[in-house]
N, C-alpha and C positions, 0 to 999 in steps of 0.2 A: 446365474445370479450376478448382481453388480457388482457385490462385495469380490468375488471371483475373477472380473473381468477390468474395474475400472479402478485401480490404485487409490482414486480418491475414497470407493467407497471401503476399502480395505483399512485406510488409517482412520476414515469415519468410525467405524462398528470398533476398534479401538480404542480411539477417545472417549467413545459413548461409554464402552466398558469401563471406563476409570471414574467414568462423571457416575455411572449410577454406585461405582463402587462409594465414590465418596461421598454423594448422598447420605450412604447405608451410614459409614462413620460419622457423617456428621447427624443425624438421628442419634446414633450412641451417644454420641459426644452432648448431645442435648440432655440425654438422660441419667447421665453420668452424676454424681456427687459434684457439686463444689468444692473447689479449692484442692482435689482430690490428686494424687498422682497418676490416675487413670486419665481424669480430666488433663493435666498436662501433656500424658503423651499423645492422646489424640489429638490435641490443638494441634501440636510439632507436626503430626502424621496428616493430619487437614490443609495446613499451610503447604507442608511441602507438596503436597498432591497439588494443593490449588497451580503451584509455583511452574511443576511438570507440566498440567494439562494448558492452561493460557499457553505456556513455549509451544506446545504440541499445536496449538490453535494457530497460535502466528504462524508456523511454519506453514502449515494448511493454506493459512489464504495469504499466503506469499505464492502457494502451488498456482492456488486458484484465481492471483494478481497476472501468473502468467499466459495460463488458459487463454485469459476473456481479452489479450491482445488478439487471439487468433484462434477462436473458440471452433471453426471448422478445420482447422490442424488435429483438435485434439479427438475429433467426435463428436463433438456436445453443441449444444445453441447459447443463446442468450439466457434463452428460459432455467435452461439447465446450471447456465452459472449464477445468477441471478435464488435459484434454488438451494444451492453448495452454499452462499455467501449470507443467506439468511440461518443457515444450520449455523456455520460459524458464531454470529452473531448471537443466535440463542445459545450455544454450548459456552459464547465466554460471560455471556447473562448469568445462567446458572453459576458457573465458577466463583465469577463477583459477587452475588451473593452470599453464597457459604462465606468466601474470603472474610466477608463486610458482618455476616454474623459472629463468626471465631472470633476475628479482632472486637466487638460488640461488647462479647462476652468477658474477653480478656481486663477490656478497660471500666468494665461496671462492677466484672468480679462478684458477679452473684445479686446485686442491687438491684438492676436494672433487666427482670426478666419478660418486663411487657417490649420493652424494644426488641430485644434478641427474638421474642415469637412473632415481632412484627417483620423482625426481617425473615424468620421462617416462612410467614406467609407470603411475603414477597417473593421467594425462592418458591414455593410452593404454587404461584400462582405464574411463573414461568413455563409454558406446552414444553413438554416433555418430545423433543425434537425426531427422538427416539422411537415412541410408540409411535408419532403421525406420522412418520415417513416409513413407517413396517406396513401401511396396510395401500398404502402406495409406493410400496415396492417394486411389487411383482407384479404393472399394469402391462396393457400391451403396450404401452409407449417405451416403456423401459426395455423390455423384451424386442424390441426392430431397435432400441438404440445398442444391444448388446451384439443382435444378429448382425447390424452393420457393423459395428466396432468391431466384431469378431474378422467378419468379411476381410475388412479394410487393412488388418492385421497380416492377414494368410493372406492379401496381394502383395503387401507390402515386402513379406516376405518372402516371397516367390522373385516379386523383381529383384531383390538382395541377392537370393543364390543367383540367377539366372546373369549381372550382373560382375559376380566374383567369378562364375566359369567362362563366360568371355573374357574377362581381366586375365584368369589363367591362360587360359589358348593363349592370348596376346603375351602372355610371359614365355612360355615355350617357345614359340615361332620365336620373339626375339632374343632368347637364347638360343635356339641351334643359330640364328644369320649370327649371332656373338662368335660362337664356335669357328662357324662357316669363314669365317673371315680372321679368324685366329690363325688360323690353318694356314690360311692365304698369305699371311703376313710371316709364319715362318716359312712358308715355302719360296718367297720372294726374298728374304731375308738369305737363304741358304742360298738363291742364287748370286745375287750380290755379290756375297763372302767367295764361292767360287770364280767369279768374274775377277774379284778383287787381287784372288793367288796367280790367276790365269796373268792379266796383267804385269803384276809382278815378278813375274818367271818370264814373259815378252821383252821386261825391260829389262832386265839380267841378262836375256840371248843378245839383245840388238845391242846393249852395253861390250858386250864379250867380244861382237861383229867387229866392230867399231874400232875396239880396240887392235884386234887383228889386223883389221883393213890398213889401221896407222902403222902399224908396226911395217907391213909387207910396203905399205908404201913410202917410209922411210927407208927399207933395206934396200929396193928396186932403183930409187936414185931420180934425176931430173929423167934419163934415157927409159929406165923401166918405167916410169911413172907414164911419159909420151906413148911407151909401147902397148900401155894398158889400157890408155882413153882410147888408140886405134883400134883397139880390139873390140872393144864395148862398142864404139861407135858401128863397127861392120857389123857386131852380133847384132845389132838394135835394128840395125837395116835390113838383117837377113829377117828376124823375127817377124816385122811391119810387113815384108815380102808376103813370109808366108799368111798370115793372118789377112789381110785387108788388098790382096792379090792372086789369091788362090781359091 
């Protein structure tokens, strides 16, 4: 059913419900007493209904303003909006009526009962938007517009999931290379840090050398100092011997 499937016709068969409702009150309201306090409160209770169902109207074809930019977005044709925009039009016919009778009524206060049944019949001679569109309802044109809509629906939803679980994969995969590389970064990091101690413990030995070397080479004197380069010098030549002559 459309009312089932197409949101428009869902808040349709609710507005319809309030308009035949307030038909029914404004009928009482007709045959009500004058000047009566029954008569008062159904006026209050007819206004205010008028007041709701026009907002409820307007909202509708503000929907229905949006549709007919892109009326194959929503499912529908031309015809179909073109359809919606004439119910509107009759449901705020009806409403202005009553309205334009209640207040009639109000300002003749009982005087003036050939106007007030003339605007009855003017509300009375408004098609009833309701009954003509109940028995083309349920045509086959409505029925292939449901089966597509329906269609169109359960692809649309399919490419969603189908969508969000590649999006997933693609979350996972780059979480674990996130991980993967976390890893990476404290395991380069831990070396560093050792590199860093290592060094520092090299520059502590060749400091400590160093200091040795000066010290020994202060105590040995200009003659020890001479005897120690000859020495170096012979090792360096026996070393070269062996290496790069043997």
């Amino acid at each position: 059913m459309p009312s089932a499937q197409d949101p428009f016709y869902v808040v349709k068969e609710e507005i319809q419900e309030s308009i035949d409702k307030l038909q029914s009150t404004f009928h009482q309201w007709e045959r009500s007493p004058s000047n009566t306090g029954e008569q008062v409160n159904l006026r209050k209770e007819l206004l205010a209904a008028c007041e709701s169902i026009e907002w409820q109207v307007d909202e509708l074809d503000k929907a229905i303003s949006v549709a007919a930019r892109d009326p194959a977005w929503y499912g529908i044709d031309e015809v179909e909006v073109e359809k919606r925009r004439r119910w509107t039009s009759t449901a705020r016919t009806q409403v202005s009526a009553v309205k334009k009778a209640v207040d009639a009524g109000k300002e003749l206060n009982g005087t003036g009962i050939t106007s007030v049944n003339g605007m009855r019949r003017e509300l009375m001679r408004v098609p009833n938007s309701h009954q003509t569109d109940s028995s083309n309802q349920y045509t086959a044109q409505d029925d292939d517009f449901i089966a597509s809509e329906s269609d169109r629906q359960m692809l649309l939803i399919k490419q969603q999931d189908e969508e969000l679980d590649e999006l997933t994969s693609s979350l996972v995969r780059i979480g674990g290379v996130g991980l993967t590389i976390h890893e990476e970064l404290l395991g380069q990091e831990k070396i560093l840090d050792d590199l860093g101690m290592e060094m520092d413990s090299t520059s502590n030995r060749l400091d400590f050398v160093q200091k040795k070397v000066a010290m020994v080479m202060k105590k040995a004197g200009i003659k020890g100092q001479m005897m120690m380069i000859l020495f170096l010098v012979v090792l360096f030549i026996i070393l070269f011997v062996l290496v790069f002559l043997t």
